[in-house]
C-alpha positions as CSV (number, residue, x, y, z in Angstrom):
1,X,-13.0,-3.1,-8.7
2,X,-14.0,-6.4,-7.8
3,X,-12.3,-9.0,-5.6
4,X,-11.3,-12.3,-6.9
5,X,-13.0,-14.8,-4.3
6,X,-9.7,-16.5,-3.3
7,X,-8.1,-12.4,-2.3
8,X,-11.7,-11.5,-0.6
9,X,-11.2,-15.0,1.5
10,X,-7.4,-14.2,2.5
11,X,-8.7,-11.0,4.5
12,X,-12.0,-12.3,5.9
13,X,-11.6,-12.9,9.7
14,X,-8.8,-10.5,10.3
15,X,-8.1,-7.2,10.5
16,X,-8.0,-5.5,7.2
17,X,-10.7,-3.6,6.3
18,X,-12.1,-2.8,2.5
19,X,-10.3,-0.4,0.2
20,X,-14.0,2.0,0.2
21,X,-13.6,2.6,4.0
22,X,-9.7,3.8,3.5
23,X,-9.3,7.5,5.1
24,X,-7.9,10.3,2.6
25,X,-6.7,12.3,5.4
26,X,-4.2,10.2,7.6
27,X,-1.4,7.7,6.3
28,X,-2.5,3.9,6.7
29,X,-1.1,0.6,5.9
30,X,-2.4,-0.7,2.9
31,X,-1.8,-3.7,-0.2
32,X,-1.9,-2.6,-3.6
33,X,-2.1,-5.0,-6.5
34,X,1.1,-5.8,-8.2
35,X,3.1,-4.9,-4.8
36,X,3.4,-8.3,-2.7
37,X,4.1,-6.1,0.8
38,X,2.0,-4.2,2.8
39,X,3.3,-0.7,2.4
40,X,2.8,3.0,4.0
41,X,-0.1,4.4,2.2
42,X,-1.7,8.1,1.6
43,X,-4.3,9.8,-0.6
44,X,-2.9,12.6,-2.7
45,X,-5.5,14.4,-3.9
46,X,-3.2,16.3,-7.1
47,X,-2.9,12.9,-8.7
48,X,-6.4,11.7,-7.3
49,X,-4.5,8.4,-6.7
50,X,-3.2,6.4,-3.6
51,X,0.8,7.2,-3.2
52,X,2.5,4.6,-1.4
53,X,6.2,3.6,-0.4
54,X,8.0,0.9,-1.7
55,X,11.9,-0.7,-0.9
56,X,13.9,-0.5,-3.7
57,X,18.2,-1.5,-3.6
58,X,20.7,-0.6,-6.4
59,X,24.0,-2.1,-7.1
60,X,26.9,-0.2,-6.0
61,X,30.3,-1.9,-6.7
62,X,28.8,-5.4,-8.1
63,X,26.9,-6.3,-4.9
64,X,23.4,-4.8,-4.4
65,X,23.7,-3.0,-0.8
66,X,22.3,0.7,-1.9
67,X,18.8,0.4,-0.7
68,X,16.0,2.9,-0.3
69,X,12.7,4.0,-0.7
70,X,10.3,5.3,-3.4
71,X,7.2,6.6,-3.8
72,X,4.8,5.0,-5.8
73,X,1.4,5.5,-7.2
74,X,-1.8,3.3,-7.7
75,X,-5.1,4.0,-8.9
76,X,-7.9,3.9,-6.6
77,X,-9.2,0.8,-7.3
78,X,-5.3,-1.3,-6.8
79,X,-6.0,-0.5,-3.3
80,X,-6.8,-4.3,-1.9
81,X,-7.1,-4.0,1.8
82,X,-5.7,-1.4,4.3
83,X,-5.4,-1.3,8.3
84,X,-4.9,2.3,10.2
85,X,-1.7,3.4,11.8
86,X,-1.2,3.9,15.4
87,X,-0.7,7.8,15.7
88,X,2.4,8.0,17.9
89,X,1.5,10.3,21.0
């Protein structure tokens, strides 16, 4: 896929590296199109796409307060820019 300009000039000069350097074997943080957040990303190899987590909130008695999380999945090339995760020792 390639980068509009104006998305390719949002990440220049800081930390986020390009989608083709993006490790298949450890979780990272990454921002998929269509998803405005960065989110907790992996590779799964079954579905030979990126899965990532997203917030989601129901409504439970007329107010939304139920929220959670959900997986979802993106194609390779929806992955925009991604930055590792500290391993926690």
């Amino acid at each position: 896929m390639t980068l509009p300009k104006q998305i390719k000039a949002a990440f220049e000069n800081t930390p986020w590296l390009i989608p083709e350097l993006a490790p298949k074997d450890k979780c990272f943080i990454g921002v998929f199109n269509g998803y405005p957040y960065p989110a907790q990303a992996h590779w799964n190899e079954q579905s030979q796409q990126w899965a990532y987590v997203v917030i989601q909130c129901d409504m439970v008695n007329g107010e939304w307060n139920d929220y959670y999380f959900q997986n979802m999945y993106a194609d390779k090339e929806e992955l925009i820019a991604w930055i590792p995760m500290e391993e926690l020792k």
